[in-house]
C-alpha positions as CSV (number, residue, x, y, z in Angstrom):
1,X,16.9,-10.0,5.0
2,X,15.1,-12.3,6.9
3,X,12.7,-9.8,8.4
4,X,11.5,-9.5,4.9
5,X,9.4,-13.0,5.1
6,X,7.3,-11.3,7.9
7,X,6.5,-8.5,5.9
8,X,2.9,-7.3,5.5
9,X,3.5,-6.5,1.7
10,X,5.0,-9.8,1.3
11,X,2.0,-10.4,-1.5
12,X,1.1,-7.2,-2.7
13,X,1.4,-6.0,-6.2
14,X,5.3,-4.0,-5.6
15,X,3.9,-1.3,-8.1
16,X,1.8,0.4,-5.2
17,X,4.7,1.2,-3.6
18,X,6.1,3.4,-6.3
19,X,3.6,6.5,-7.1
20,X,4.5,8.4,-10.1
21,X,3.7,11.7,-8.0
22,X,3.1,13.1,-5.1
23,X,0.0,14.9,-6.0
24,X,-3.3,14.5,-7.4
25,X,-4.7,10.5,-8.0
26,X,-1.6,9.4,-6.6
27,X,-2.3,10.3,-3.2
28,X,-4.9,7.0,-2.3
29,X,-2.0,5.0,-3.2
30,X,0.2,6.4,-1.2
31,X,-2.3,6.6,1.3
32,X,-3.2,2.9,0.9
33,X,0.7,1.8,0.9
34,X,1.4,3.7,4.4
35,X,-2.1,2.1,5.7
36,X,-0.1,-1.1,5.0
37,X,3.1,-0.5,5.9
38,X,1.1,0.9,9.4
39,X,0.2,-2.3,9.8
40,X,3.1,-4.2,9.3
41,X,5.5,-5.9,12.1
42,X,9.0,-4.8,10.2
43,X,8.5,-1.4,8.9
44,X,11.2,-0.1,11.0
45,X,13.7,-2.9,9.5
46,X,12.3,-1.9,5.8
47,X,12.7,1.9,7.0
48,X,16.5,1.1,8.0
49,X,17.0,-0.9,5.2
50,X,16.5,1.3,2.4
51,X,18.3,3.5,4.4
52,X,21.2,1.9,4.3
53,X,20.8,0.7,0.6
54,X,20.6,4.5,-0.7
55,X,16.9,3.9,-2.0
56,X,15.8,6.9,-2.9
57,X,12.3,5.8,-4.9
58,X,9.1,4.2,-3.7
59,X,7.7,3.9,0.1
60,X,9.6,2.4,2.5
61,X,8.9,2.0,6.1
62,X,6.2,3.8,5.8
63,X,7.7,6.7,4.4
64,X,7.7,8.3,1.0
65,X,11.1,9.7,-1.1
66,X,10.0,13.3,-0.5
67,X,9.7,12.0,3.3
68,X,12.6,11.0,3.5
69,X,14.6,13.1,1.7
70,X,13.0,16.0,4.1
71,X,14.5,13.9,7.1
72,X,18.0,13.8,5.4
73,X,18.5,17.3,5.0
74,X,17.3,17.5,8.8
75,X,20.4,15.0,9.7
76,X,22.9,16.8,7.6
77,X,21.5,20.1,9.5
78,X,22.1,18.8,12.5
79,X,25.5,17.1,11.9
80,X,26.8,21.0,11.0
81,X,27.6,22.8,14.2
82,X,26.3,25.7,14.9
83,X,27.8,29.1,14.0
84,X,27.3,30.2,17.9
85,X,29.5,26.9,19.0
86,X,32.5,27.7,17.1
């Protein structure tokens, strides 16, 4: 995890990175953790990362759970064939 050492939350508080909602108040801090991550030279790694580690809270890559939970059920969609190829 050496990509980790360039990243540009490297010495932010972690807890802006986990929102209790996705609604409401909560919405600046997501806001303000995808400004960072934006920003930030390895937010594809983090992205791939988290990925690959099954973590399912917090913002990642820029993304939030809902995010990325969305883009999951698109993968498993498309991994399905279609009723017209069979």
């Amino acid at each position: 995890m050496r990509w980790l050492e360039r990243a540009a939350c490297l010495d932010v508080d972690p807890e802006l990175f986990f929102p209790i909602s996705n609604s409401g108040p909560p919405l600046q801090q997501i806001d303000e953790a995808k400004a960072l991550c934006g920003r930030c030279p390895v937010a594809e790694q983090c992205l791939e990362w988290a990925a690959r580690m099954g973590q399912a809270e917090g913002i990642w890559g820029g993304t939030t759970e809902w995010e990325r939970r969305a883009t999951r059920g698109l993968d498993t969609q498309r991994a399905q064939p279609c009723p017209s190829d069979l």
